[in-house]
C-alpha positions as CSV (number, residue, x, y, z in Angstrom):
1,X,81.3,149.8,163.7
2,X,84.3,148.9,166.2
3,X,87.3,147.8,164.4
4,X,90.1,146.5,166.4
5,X,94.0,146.9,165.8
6,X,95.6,144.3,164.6
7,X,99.1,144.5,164.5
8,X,99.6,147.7,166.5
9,X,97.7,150.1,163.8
10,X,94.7,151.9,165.3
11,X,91.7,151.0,164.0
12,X,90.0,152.5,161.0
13,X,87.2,155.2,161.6
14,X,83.6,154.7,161.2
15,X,84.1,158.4,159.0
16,X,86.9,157.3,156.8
17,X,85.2,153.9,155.8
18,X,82.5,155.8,155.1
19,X,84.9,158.2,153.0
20,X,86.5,154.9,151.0
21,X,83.0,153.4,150.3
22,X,81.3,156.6,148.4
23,X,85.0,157.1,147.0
24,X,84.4,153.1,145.5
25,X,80.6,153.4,144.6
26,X,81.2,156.7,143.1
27,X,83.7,155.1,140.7
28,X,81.5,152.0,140.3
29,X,79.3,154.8,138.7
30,X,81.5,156.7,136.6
31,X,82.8,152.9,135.3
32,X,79.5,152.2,134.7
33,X,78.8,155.1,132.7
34,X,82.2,154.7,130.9
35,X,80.9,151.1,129.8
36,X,77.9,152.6,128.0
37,X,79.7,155.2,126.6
38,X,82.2,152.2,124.9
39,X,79.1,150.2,123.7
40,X,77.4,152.9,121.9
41,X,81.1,153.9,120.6
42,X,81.3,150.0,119.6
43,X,77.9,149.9,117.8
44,X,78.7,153.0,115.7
45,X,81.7,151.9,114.7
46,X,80.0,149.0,113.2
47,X,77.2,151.4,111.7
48,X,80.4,153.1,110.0
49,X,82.1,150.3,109.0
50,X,78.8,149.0,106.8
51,X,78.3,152.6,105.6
52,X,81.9,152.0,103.9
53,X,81.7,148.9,102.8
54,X,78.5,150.1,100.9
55,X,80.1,153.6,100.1
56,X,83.1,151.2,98.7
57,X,80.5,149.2,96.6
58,X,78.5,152.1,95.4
59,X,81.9,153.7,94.4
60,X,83.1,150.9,92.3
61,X,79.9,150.9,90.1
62,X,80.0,154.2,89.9
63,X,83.6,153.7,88.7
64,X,82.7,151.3,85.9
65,X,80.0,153.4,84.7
66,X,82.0,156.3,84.5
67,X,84.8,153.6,82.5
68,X,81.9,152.7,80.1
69,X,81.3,156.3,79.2
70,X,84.6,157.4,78.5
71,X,84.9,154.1,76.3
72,X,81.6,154.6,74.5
73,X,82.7,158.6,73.8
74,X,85.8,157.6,72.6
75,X,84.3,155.2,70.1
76,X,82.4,158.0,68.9
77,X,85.2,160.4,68.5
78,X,87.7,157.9,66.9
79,X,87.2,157.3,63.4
80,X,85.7,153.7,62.3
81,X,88.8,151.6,61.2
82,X,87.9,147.9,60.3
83,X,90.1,145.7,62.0
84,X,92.8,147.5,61.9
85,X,93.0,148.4,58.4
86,X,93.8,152.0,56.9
87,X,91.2,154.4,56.7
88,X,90.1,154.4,52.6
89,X,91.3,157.6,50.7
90,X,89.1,159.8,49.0
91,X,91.9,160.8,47.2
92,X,93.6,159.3,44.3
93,X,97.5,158.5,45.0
94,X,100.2,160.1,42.9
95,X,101.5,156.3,42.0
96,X,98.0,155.9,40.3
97,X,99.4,159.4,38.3
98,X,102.6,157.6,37.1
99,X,101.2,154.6,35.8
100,X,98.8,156.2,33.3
101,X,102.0,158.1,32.4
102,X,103.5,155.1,31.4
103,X,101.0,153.6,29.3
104,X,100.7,154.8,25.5
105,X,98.9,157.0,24.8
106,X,96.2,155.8,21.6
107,X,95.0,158.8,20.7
108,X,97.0,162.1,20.0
């Protein structure tokens, strides 16, 4: 390949074209390469992103199970009170003492 001069630079070597274009195809190549390399990155990233989303889903039923449990123990645990009432005693009170006091006695 001739190349003239334009401008008064000397023309550009067969050698050193030859240099620039396996320079340029050489990165074409590695760029290439790169662009696989950022597909398959983009493609797991997506793969991750379901996995969360189901991991997130999986952990929120998991968390409202585990909420059920801990409710339905502490049912079990707490004694039975019917709507919001005292608990009965087994017990007689000491005001139920004072009032027989206080009635006469009938026989002596």
């Amino acid at each position: 390949i001739a190349n003239k001069s334009h401008d008064g630079q000397p023309p550009i070597k067969a050698e050193v074209m030859n240099k620039v274009l396996s320079e340029v195809r050489s990165m074409r190549g590695r760029q290439e390469h790169l662009d696989t390399r950022l597909g398959a990155m983009k493609r797991e990233n997506e793969a991750l992103w379901r996995e969360l989303a189901m991991l997130r889903r999986k952990h929120l039923k998991q968390q409202e199970i585990v909420n059920k449990l801990i409710h339905f123990l502490v049912t079990l645990v707490q004694p039975q009170r019917a709507s919001g009432l005292s608990v009965k005693r087994r017990y007689p009170l000491m005001i139920d003492d004072h009032q027989r006091s206080k009635h006469p006695k009938l026989s002596k």
